[in-house]
N, C-alpha and C positions, 0 to 999 in steps of 0.2 A: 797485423803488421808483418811485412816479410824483408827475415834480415838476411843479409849476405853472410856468409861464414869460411868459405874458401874456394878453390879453383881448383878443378884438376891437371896441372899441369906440374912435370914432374924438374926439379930442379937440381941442376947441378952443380952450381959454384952458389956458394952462402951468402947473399943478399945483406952485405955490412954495409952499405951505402945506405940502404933503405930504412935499416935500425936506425941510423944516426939522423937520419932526419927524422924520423919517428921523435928520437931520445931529445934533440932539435928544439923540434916542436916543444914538447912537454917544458922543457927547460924555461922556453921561453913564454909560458901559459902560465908558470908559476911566479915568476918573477913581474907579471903582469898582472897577475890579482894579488900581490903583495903592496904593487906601488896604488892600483885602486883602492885596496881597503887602506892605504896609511890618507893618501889623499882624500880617501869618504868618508873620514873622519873630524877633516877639516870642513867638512862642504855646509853644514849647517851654521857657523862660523860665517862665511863666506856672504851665505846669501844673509845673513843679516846685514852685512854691510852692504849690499845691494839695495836693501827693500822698497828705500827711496828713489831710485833709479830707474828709469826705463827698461826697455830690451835693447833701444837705439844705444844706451850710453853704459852698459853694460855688453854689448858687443865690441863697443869700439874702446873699453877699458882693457877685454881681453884681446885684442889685437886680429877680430874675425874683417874680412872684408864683406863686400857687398853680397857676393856669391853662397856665402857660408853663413849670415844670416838668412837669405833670402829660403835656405833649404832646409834650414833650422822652421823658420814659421811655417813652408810646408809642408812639412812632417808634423807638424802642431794641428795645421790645419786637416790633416786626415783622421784627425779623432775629435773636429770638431761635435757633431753629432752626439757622439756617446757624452762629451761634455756639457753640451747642452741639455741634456735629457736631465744632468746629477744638478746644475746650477742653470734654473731655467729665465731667471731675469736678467736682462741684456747687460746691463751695465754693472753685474757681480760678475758673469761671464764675462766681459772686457777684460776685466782686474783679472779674475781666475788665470783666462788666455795667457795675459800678460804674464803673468808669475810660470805657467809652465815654461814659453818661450824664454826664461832668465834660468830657471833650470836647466835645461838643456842647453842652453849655453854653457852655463857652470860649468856643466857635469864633460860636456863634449869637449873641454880648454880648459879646465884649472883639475879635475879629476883623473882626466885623460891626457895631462899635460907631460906627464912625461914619457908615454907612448906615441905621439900625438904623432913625431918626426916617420912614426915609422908606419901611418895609417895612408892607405893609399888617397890621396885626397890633392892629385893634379898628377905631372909629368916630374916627380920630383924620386932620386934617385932613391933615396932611405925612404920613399915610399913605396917606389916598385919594388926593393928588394926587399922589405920587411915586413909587407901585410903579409905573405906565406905563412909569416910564420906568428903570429898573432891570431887570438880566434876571442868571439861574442861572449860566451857559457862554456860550461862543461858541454853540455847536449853537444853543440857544434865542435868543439874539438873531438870529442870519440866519437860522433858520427864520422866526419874528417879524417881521424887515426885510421878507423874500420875499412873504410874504400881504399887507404893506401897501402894497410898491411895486408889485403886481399890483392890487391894488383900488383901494387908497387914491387914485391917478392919477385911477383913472376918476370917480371919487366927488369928489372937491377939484373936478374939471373942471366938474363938473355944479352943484354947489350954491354953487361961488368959491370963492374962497380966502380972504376977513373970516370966513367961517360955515364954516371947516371946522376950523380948530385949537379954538376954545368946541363945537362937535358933539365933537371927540376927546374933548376932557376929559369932558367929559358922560357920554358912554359910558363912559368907564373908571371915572367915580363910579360908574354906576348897575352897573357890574358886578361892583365890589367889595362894593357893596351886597348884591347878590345872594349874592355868594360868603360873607360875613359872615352872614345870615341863615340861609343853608339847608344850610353845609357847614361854614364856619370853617377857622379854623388862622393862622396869617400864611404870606402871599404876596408874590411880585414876578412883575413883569411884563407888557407890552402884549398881551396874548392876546385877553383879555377887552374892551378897545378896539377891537382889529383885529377881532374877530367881531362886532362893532356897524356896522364898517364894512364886512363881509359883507355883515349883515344887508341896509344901504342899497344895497350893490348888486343884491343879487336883486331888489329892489322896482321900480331904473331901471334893469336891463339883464339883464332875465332870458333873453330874447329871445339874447342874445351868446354865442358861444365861447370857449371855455379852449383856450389852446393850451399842450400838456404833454408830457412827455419820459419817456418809459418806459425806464429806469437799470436794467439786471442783469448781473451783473460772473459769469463760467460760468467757470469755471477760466484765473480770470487775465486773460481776456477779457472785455473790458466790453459791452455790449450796448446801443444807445443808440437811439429810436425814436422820430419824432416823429408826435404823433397833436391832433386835436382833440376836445372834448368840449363838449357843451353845459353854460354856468355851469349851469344850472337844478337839472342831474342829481347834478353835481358837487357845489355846496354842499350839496345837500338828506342827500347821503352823510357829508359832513361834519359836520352836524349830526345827523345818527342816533348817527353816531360819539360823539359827544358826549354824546347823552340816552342812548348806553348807559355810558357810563362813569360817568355820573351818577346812574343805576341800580343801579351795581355798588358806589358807596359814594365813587368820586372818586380817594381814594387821596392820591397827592400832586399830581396836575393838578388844577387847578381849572376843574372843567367845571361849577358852576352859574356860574361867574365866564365862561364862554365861552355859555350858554345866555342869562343874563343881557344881556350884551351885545349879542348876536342879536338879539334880542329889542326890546331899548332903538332899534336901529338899525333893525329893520324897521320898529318903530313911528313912529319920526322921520323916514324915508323917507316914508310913508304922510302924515304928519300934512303935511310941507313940496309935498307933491303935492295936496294937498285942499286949503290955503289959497294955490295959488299961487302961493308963494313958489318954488317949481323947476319949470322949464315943460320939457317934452320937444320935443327935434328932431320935424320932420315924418315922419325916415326913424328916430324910434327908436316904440318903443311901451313903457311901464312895466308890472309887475303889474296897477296900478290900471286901466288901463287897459284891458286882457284882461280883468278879471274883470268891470267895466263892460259889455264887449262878447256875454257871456252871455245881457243881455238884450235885444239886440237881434237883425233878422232877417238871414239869412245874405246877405252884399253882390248884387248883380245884376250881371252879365255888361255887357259893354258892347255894347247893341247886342241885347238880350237880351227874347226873347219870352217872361213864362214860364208862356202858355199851349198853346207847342208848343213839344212833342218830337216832331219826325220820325221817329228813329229810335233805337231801344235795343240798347246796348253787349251787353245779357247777351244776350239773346234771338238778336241780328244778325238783326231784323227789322222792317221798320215799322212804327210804332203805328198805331194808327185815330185819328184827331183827334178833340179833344176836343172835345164838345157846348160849344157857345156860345149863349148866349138871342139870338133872333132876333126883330125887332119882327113884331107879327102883323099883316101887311099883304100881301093876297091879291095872288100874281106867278100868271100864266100859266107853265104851262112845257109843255115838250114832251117828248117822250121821245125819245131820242138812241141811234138802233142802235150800238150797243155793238161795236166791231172785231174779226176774231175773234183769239182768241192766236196769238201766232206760238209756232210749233212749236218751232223752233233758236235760242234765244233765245244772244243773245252774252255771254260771259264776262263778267260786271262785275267794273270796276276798282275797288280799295279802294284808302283812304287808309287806312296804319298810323300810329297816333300814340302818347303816352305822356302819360296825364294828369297832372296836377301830384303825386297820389297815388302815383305808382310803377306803377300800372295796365298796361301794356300791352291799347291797344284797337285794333278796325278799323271800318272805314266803310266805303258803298258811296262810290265818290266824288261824285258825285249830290247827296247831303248835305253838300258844302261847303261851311262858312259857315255851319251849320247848329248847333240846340245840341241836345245827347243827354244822356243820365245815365249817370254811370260806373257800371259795377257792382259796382264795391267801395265807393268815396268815397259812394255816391247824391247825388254833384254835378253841378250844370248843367258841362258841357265846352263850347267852340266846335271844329266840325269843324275842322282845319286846311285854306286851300287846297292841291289837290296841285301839287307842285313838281317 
């Protein structure tokens, strides 16, 4: 298992926006499994007075429409198999059937009844604003927490803290949006939020490291590692992960509600970088920025000729200099006897250096100070002096 654990990205105004949704959240997970267990208590109650009843009239008791049954029995119907396996004669499996489909009703509108306004389950206002912040399990909320107090930090830091809790909500509308359009069902949950606030971060800090912890538990032994990774690599996995689930049909995750969100948040990253409104450090550089950089020419050396190379890295030989246009203005010259070679010529010393490429190169030392082309990178290098 490999967990996220932080980012290198260095921050300077305190991300109180981000706690409070954090603290939010939590608030409102507790007061949510306060009203389930007072409600789940009731629920064996409940379905005794059903027992006689159908799933038709037991839907239409709890005030479900045609829709909301209909997605009720196919969710029944995805575990028919393993049911048929436990109760293998058809007309104890009919009853069986039956009786889960009245559970799940139950449990979905009279357990979950007073949550229910706030589960995203159509175009309904205390739906889009309230599944954020409602989550499944513990698992799903601090998995949920974990991505937002790794991102969310860095992202609050960058754009303030007035403009980061209206960008949350934003995202989590346009995700639900998304997930209502291209997948359906009802949902809960900050997923689809926190991957908006992905999004935003690959756009200002793609450039950064994940630092993450590689978890394998070998016979009782846990196995614990700590490694970095580039954000870049990282998210980009992340989100494959997603367009293939998305591919495959969703299921019960809502992965157009996490693509949606990505999406919503790259683009608001993008758009708050174009008008200005988010300015980047001098020691950071954005997506926008890199991909800006495409079109211009590769930086110059300090110090840097770049109509001589003395000397080339592949070859380890000197070049011939390069023809230069010369004004046509008649010089005298003489011819200059030429010395003869020396026979025993002395070892020349090299400088060994290592280009910023990972290259290992040599020089003669000679060419100190000098600049050469690596022959892997084909970049201008300055010789090092030898030391």
């Amino acid at each position: 298992m490999i967990i996220p654990w932080r980012v290198d990205v260095p921050q300077e105004h305190w991300p109180v926006s981000n706690w409070l949704i954090i603290i939010g959240i939590i608030t409102a997970f507790v007061f949510q499994m306060v009203s389930i267990v007072e409600q789940e208590a009731k629920l064996t109650e409940k379905m005794s007075e059903f027992e006689n009843h159908s799933a038709e009239d037991v839907a239409k008791e709890m005030g479900l429409n045609e829709r909301q049954l209909k997605e009720i029995k196919q969710s029944v119907d995805q575990t028919y198999d393993k049911v048929e396996n436990i109760v293998p004669q058809p007309d104890l499996f009919e009853n069986y059937k039956d009786r889960i489909v009245k559970e799940q009703i139950l449990w979905n509108y009279f357990v979950l009844a007073k949550i229910r306004p706030f589960i995203l389950d159509g175009c309904k206002i205390k739906g889009l604003l309230g599944h954020i912040w409602l989550h499944r399990d513990i698992i799903h909320l601090l998995g949920n927490l974990l991505f937002l107090w790794i991102f969310g930090n860095a992202v609050c830091a960058k754009i303030g803290n007035l403009a980061y809790v209206p960008v949350y909500i934003m995202l989590g509308i346009f995700s639900a949006v998304m997930h209502l359009i291209f997948q359906g069902g009802s949902v809960i949950g900050a997923s689809g939020a926190i991957m908006g606030v992905v999004g935003m971060y690959l756009v200002f800090f793609f450039e950064n490291d994940i630092t993450c912890y590689f978890v394998w538990i070998l016979f009782i032994h846990p196995i614990v590692r700590q490694f970095t990774l580039s954000s870049f690599w990282m998210i980009l996995f992340w989100l494959a992960f997603d367009i293939f689930g998305a591919v495959r049909g969703g299921g019960t995750v809502a992965y157009f509600a996490h693509l949606g969100g990505f999406a919503t948040g790259f683009a608001v990253a993008l758009f708050l970088l174009k008008m200005k409104w988010v300015e980047m450090e001098r020691y950071e550089k954005s997506l926008l920025q890199k991909w800006a950089e495409r079109k211009l020419p590769p930086p110059e050396l300090y110090g840097a000729n770049p109509a001589m190379f003395p000397y080339d890295l592949e070859t380890q030989k000197p070049q011939p200099p390069q023809k230069v246009p010369m004004l046509n203005l008649e010089r005298k010259t003489t011819d200059v006897e030429k010395p003869p070679p020396q026979l025993d010529q002395p070892k020349e010393d090299l400088i060994r250096f290592v280009c910023p490429c990972g290259k290992k190169v040599k020089a003669p030392a000679k060419y100190a100070g000098k600049l050469a082309r690596c022959p892997r990178c084909k970049k201008r290098v300055k010789i090092p002096d030898k030391t």
